[in-house]
C-alpha positions as CSV (number, residue, x, y, z in Angstrom):
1,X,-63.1,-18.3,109.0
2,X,-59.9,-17.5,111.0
3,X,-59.4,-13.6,110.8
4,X,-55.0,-14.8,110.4
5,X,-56.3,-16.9,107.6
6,X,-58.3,-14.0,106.1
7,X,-55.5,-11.7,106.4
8,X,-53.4,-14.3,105.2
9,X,-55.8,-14.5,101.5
10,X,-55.7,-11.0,101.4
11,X,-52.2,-10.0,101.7
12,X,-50.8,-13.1,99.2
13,X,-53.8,-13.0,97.0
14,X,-54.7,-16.8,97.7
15,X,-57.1,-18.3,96.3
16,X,-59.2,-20.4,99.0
17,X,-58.7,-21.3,102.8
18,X,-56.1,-24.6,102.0
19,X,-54.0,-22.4,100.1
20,X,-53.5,-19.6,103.2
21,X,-52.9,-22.7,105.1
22,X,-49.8,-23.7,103.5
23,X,-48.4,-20.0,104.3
24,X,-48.8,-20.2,108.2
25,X,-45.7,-21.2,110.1
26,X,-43.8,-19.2,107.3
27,X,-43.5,-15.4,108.9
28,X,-41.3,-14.4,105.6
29,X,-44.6,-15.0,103.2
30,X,-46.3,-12.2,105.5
31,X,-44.5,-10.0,102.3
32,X,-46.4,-10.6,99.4
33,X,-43.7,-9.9,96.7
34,X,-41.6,-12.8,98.5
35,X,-44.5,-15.1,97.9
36,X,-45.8,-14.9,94.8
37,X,-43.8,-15.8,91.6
38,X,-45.3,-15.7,88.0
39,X,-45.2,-18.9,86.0
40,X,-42.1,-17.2,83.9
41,X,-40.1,-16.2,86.8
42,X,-40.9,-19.6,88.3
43,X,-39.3,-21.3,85.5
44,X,-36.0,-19.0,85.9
45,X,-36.0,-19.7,89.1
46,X,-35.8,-23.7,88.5
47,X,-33.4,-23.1,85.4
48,X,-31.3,-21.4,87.9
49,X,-31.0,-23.7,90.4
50,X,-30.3,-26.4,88.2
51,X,-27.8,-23.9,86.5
52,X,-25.8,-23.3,89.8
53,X,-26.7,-27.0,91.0
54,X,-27.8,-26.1,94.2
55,X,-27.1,-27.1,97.9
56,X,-28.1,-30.9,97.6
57,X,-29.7,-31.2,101.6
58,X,-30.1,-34.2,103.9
59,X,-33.0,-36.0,103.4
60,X,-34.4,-34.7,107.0
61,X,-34.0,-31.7,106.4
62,X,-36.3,-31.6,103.0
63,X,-38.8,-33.3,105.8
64,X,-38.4,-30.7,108.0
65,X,-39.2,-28.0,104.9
66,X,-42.3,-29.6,104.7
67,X,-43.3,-30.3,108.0
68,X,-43.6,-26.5,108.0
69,X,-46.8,-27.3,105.7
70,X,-48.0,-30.0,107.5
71,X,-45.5,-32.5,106.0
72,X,-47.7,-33.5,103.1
73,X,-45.8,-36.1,101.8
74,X,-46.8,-38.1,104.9
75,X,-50.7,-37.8,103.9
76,X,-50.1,-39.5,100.7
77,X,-50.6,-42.4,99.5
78,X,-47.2,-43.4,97.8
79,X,-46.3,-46.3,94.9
80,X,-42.5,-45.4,94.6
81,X,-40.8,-47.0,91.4
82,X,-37.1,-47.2,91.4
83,X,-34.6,-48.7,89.0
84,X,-32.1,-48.4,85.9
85,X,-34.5,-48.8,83.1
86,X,-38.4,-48.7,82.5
87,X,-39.0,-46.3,85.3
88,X,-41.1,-43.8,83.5
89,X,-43.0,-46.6,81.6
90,X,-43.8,-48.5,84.5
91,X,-45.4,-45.2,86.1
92,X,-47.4,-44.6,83.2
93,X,-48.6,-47.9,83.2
94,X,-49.5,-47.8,86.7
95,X,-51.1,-44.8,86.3
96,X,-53.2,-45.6,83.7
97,X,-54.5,-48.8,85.4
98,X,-54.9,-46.7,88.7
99,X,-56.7,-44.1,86.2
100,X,-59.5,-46.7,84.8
101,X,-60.2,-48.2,88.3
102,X,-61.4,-44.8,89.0
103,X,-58.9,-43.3,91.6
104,X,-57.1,-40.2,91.3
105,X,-54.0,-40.3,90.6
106,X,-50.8,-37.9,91.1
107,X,-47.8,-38.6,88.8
108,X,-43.7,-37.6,89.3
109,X,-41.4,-38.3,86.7
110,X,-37.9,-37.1,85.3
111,X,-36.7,-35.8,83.1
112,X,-39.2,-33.6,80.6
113,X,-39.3,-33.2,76.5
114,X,-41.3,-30.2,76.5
115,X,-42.1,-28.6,79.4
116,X,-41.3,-28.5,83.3
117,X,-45.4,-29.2,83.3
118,X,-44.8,-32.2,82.1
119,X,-43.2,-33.7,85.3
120,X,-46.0,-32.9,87.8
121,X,-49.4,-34.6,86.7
122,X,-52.7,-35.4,87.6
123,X,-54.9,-38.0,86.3
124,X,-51.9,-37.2,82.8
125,X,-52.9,-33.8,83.0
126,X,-49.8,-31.3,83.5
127,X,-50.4,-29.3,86.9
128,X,-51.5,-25.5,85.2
129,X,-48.8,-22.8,84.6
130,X,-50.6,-20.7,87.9
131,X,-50.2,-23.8,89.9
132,X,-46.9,-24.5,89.2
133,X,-45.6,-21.0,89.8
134,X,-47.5,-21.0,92.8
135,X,-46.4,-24.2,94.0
136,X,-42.6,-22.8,93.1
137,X,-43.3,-19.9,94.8
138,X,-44.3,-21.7,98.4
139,X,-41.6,-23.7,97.9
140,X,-39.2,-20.7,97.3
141,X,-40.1,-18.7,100.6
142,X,-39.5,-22.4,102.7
143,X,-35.9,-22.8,101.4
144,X,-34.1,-20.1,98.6
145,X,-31.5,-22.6,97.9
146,X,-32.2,-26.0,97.1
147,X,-31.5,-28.0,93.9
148,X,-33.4,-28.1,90.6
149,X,-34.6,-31.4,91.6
150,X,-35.6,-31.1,95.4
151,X,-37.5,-27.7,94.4
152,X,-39.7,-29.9,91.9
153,X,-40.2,-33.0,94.1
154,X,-41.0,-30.6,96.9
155,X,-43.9,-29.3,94.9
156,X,-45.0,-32.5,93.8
157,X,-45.6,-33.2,97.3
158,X,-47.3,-30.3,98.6
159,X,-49.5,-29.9,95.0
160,X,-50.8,-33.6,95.4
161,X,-51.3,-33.3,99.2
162,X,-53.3,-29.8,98.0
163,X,-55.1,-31.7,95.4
164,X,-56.3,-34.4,97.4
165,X,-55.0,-37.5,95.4
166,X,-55.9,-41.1,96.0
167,X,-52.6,-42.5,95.1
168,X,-49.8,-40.8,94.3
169,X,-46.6,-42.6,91.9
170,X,-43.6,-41.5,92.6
171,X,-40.6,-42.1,90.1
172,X,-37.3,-41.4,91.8
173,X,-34.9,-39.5,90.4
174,X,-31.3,-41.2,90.8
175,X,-30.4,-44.0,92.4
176,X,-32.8,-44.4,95.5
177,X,-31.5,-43.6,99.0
178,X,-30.0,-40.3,98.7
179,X,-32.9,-39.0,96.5
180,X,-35.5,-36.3,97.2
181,X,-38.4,-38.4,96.6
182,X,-37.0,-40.9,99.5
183,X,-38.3,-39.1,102.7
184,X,-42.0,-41.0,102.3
185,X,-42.8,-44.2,103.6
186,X,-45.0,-46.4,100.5
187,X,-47.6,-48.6,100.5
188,X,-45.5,-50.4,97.6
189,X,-42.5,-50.1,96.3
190,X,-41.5,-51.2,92.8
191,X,-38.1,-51.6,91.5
192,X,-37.7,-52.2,87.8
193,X,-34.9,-53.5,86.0
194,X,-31.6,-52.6,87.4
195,X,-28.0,-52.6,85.0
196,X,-24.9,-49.9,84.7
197,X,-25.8,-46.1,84.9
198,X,-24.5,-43.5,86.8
199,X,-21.9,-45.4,88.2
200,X,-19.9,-42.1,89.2
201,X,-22.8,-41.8,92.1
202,X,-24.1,-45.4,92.4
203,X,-21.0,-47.9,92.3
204,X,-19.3,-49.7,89.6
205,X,-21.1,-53.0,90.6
206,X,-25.0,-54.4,90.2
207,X,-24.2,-55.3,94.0
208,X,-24.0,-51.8,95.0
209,X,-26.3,-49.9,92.3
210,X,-28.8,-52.5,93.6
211,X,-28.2,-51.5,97.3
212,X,-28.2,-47.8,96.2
213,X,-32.1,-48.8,94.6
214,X,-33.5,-51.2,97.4
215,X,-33.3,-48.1,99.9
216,X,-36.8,-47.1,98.6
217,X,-38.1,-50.0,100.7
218,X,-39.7,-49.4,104.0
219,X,-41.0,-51.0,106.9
220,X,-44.6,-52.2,106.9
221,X,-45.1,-52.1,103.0
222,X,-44.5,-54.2,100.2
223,X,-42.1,-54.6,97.8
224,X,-41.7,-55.8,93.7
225,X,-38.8,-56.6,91.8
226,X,-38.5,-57.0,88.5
227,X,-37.0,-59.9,86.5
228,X,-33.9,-59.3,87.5
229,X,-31.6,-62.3,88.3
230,X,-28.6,-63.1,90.8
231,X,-26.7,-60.3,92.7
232,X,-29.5,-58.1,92.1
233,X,-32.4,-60.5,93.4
234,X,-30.5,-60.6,96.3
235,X,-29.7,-57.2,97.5
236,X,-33.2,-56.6,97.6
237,X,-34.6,-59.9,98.9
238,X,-32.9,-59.2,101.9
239,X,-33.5,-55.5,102.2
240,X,-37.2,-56.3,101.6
241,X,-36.1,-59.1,105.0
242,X,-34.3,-56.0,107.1
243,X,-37.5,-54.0,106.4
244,X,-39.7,-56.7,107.2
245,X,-41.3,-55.9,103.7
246,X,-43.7,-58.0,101.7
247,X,-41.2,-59.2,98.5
248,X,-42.8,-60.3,95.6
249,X,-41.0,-61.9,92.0
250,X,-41.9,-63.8,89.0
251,X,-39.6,-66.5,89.9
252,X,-41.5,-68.4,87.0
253,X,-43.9,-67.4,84.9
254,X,-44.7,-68.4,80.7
255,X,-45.2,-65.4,78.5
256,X,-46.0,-65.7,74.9
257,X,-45.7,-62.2,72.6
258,X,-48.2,-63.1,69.5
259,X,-48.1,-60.0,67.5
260,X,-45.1,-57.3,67.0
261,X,-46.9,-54.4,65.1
262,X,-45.9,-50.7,64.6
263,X,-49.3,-49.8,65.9
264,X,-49.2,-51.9,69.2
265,X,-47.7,-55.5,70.9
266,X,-50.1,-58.5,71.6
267,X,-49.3,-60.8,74.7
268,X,-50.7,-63.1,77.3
269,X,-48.6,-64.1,80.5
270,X,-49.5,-66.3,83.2
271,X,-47.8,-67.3,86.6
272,X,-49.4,-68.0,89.9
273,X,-50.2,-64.8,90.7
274,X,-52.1,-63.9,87.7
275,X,-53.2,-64.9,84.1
276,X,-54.3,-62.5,81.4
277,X,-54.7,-63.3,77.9
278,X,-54.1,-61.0,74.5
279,X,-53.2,-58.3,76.4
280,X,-52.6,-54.6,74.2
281,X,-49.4,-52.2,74.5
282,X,-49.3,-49.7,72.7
283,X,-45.5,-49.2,73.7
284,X,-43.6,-50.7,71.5
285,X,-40.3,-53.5,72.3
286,X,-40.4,-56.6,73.9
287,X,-39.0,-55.6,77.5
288,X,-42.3,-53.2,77.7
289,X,-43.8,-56.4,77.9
290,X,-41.9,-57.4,80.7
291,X,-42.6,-54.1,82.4
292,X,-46.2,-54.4,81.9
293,X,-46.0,-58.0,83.7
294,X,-44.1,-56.9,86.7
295,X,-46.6,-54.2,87.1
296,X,-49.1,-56.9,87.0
297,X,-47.4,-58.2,89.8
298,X,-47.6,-55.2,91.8
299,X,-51.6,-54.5,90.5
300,X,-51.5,-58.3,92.4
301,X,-50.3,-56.7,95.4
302,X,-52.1,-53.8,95.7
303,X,-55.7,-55.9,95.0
304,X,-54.1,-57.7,98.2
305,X,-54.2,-54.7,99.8
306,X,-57.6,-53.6,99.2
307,X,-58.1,-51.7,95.7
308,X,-60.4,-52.3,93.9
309,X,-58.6,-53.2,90.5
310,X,-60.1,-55.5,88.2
311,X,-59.1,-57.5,85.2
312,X,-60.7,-55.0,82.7
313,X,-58.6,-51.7,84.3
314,X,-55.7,-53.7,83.7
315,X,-56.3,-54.7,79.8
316,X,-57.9,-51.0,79.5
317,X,-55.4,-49.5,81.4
318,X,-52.4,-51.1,79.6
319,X,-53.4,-50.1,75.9
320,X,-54.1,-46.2,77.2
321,X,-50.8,-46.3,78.6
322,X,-48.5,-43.9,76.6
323,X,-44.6,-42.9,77.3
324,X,-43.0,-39.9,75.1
325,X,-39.8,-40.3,73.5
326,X,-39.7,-44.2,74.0
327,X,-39.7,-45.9,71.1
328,X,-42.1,-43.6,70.1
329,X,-43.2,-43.6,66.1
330,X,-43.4,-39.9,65.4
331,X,-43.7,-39.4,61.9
332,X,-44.3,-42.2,58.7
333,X,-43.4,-41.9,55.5
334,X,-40.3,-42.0,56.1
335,X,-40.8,-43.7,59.9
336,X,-39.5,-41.7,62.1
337,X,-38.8,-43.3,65.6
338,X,-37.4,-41.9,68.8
339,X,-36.1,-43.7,71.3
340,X,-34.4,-42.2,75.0
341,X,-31.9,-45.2,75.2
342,X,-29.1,-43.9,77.0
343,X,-27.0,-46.8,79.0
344,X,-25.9,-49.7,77.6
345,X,-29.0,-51.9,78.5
346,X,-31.5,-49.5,76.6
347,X,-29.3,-49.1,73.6
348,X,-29.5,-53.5,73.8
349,X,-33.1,-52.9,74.4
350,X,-33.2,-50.7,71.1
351,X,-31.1,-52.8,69.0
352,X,-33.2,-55.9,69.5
353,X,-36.3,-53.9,69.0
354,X,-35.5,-53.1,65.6
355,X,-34.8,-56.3,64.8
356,X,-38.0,-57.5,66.6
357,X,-40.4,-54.9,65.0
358,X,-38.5,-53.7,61.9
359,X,-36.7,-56.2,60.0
360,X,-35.2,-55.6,56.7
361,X,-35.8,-51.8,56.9
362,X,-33.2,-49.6,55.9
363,X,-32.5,-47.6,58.6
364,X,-30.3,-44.4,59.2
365,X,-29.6,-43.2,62.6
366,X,-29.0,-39.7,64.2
367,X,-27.2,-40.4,67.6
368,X,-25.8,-37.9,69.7
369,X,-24.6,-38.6,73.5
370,X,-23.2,-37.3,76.9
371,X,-19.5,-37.3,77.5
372,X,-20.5,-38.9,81.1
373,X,-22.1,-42.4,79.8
374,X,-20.5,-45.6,78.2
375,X,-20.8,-43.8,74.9
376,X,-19.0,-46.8,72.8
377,X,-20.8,-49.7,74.5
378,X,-24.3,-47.4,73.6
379,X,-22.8,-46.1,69.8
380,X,-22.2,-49.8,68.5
381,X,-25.3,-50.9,70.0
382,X,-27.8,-48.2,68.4
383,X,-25.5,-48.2,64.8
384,X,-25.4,-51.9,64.8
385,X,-28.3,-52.3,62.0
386,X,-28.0,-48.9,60.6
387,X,-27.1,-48.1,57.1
388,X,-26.0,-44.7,57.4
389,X,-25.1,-42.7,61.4
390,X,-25.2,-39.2,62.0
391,X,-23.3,-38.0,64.6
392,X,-24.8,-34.7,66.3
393,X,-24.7,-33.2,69.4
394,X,-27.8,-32.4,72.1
395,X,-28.7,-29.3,73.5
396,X,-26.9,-29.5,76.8
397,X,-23.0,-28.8,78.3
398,X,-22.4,-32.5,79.4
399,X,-22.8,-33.4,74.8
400,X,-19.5,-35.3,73.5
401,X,-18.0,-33.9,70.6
402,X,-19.3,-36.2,67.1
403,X,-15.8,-36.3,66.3
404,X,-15.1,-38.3,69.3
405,X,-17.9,-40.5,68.6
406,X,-16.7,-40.9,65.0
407,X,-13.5,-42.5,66.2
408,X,-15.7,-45.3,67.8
409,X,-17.0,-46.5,64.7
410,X,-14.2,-46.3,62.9
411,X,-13.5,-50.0,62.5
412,X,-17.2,-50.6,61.1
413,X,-18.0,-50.8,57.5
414,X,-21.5,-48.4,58.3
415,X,-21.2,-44.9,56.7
416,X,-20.9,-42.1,59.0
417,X,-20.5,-38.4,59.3
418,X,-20.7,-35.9,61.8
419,X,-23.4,-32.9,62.2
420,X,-23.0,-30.7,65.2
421,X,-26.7,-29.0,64.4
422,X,-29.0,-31.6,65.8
423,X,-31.6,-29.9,63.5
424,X,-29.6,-30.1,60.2
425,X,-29.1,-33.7,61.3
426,X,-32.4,-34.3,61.2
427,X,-33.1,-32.7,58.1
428,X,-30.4,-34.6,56.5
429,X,-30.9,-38.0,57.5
430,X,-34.9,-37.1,56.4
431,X,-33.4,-36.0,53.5
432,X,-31.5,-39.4,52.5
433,X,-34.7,-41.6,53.4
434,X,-37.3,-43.0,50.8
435,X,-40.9,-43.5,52.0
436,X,-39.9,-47.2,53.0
437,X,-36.8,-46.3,55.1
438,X,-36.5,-45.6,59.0
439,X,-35.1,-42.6,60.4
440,X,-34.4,-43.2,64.5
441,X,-33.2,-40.7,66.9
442,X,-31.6,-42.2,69.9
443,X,-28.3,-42.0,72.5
444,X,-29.6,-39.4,74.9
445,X,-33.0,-38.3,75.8
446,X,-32.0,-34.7,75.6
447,X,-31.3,-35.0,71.8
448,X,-34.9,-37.4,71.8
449,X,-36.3,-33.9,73.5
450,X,-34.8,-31.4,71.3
451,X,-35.7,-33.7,67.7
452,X,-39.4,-34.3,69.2
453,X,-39.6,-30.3,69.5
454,X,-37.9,-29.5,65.9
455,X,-40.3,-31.9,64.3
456,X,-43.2,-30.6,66.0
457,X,-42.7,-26.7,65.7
458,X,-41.8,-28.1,61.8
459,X,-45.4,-28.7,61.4
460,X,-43.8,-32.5,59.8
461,X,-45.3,-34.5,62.7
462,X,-48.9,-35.2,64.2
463,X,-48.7,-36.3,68.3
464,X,-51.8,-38.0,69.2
């Protein structure tokens, strides 16, 4: 072995040969006590860059950061998934087919609901606590001040590179073509449904949040867009024609949902790229189904491209796919369901979901929101079959005052008060349900987080 490498182990306390590796071409790591953080101090070092928000950098230079490892983000194989909604549950779905085909599979997605762990996976294991302050660490000597988000997708790179992935999905983190995760080229890019979010950094308009999203497209790969219609099927029709990218869409297709259960959805779609009958989600809401077929769509692709995936991994893969906080049945007896909708399209999503999957349940809702969205538009939508609201705030700086969410229901005949405490919120609206009633949490995933956490560290829930 190299005697710089060896010195190298020695003086940082590596671990094998790849990790000394990753330290040459940074002199400053020579000092052991720059290099290596402990998993705690790792975390405060995120928290604070996400506290001070960071210098947000040029895309080239993140590559150039990395190129001082070898740029590993280049030795990837890359499915980036972009969009407004059903991001995260398209990656786990694609994972989890990617999974049962046999491949190894690296997973980046935002935001958490427990831990920072959470967001770097392999195979849906969280990377370890040593791995991630390691990763940190590296990450730390390169560049002291980058933001929360481009220290995290930086070590997603460089740990699945490390790791030795087969494929890696990639969820970006807002909009597309100014975002950390955009300095790779794919072998597929997916885009999921597009609709109004974040138009303070995307554009009031589909036309330009759209534009903002098809920048994840590259030259030489291929591209999928879900079912979206008009403006939006044409911004990225023709950035998938300036790229010279494959473009694929279910222009038509026939999809038939046969059973709506609170233990899983029954389906069978068929278009001319692909038939599959009585297929399992365990998700829960009618648009997972479309999800799940426009990542049939790109599972068509990628078999196009040479992976092995066969019918089976796609039905086993589909009913192992799980996604936390979405629609997710915590608790029965009363039901308890949490559910991360936070634009106007997933509070839509939720409200028809309720009527899809729970008719004629009496249902009290604990809501809470951030001053920054189109909190009336996503309040009537989530209170619209509710019996009873509560108001409450999430754990974060960007919550809305209750009160001023009160005022948005005032024309309604639906009962409503306001609890700041998202816990005694909780406890109250658990308090007013009988065994038959339904208790959803919903309006922002940080109050989704912070409930999911009480109720767990209560001891009232089970997670499976």
């Amino acid at each position: 072995m190299n005697r710089h490498i060896v010195s190298i182990i020695r003086a940082n306390h590596c671990v094998n040969q790849s990790e000394a590796v990753l330290l040459i071409g940074f002199t400053r790591f020579n000092n052991p006590r720059r290099f290596r953080m402990n998993y705690d101090e790792s975390l405060l070092y995120i928290k604070e860059s996400y506290e001070k928000k960071g210098v947000k950098h040029p895309l080239e230079d993140l590559k150039s950061i990395l190129k001082k490892m070898g740029s590993p983000e280049d030795k990837i194989k890359i499915i980036h998934v972009a969009g407004t909604n059903g991001k995260g549950s398209s990656c786990a779905m694609l994972t989890s087919i990617l999974i049962e085909a046999g491949f190894k599979v690296g997973t980046f997605t935002s935001p958490h609901l427990r831990r920072y762990n959470e967001r770097i996976r392999i195979n849906n294991s969280e990377i370890e606590d040593y791995d991630f302050a390691r990763h940190a660490s590296i990450i730390k000597n390169a560049e002291e001040n980058l933001s929360f988000f481009e220290i995290l997708t930086l070590m997603a790179y460089n740990y699945f590179y490390e790791q030795n992935v087969d494929y890696a999905v990639i969820e970006v983190g807002l909009g597309g073509k100014h975002c950390p995760t955009n300095i790779v080229i794919p072998v597929l890019s997916v885009i999921t449904k597009i609709g109004y979010d974040h138009m303070n950094y995307l554009g009031n308009t589909l036309e330009s949040i759209a534009s903002e999203k098809a920048c994840i497209i590259k030259k030489t790969s291929d591209a999928v867009l879900y079912l979206n219609e008009g403006i939006v099927y044409n911004v990225v029709k023709e950035a998938a024609r300036e790229q010279n990218a494959g473009f694929y869409y279910l222009s038509e297709y026939d999809c038939e949902i046969k059973k709506r259960g609170t233990d899983e959805t029954i389906f069978s779609v068929s278009s001319k790229f692909f038939e599959y009958k009585n297929i399992r989600l365990k998700m829960l809401g009618d648009y997972q189904v479309y999800n799940a077929c426009n990542l049939m769509l790109a599972v068509h692709v990628l078999k196009n491209i040479g992976l092995p995936i066969t019918d089976a991994h796609v039905y086993d893969g589909l009913i192992k796919a799980r996604w936390p906080g979405r629609m997710e049945i915590i608790r029965e007896n009363p039901l308890i369901l949490l559910d991360g909708a936070h634009n106007a399209d997933g509070a839509d999503e939720f409200n028809k979901t309720l009527g899809n999957y729970f008719p004629g349940k009496r249902i009290i809702v604990v809501t809470g929101m951030l001053r920054d969205k189109e909190y009336s538009k996503i309040l009537r939508a989530v209170a619209e079959r509710a019996s009873h609201v509560i108001l409450t705030m999430p754990d974060t700086k960007r919550a809305l005052d209750p009160a001023e969410l009160a005022d948005v229901l005032d024309d309604t005949k639906i009962k409503t008060e306001t609890q700041p405490d998202y816990k005694k919120a909780l406890d109250m609206a658990v308090s007013l349900s009988g065994a038959d009633d339904m208790v959803c949490v919903t309006g922002s995933l940080y109050l989704v987080a912070d409930a999911r956490n009480y109720l767990i560290e209560k001891g009232t829930v089970k997670i499976k």
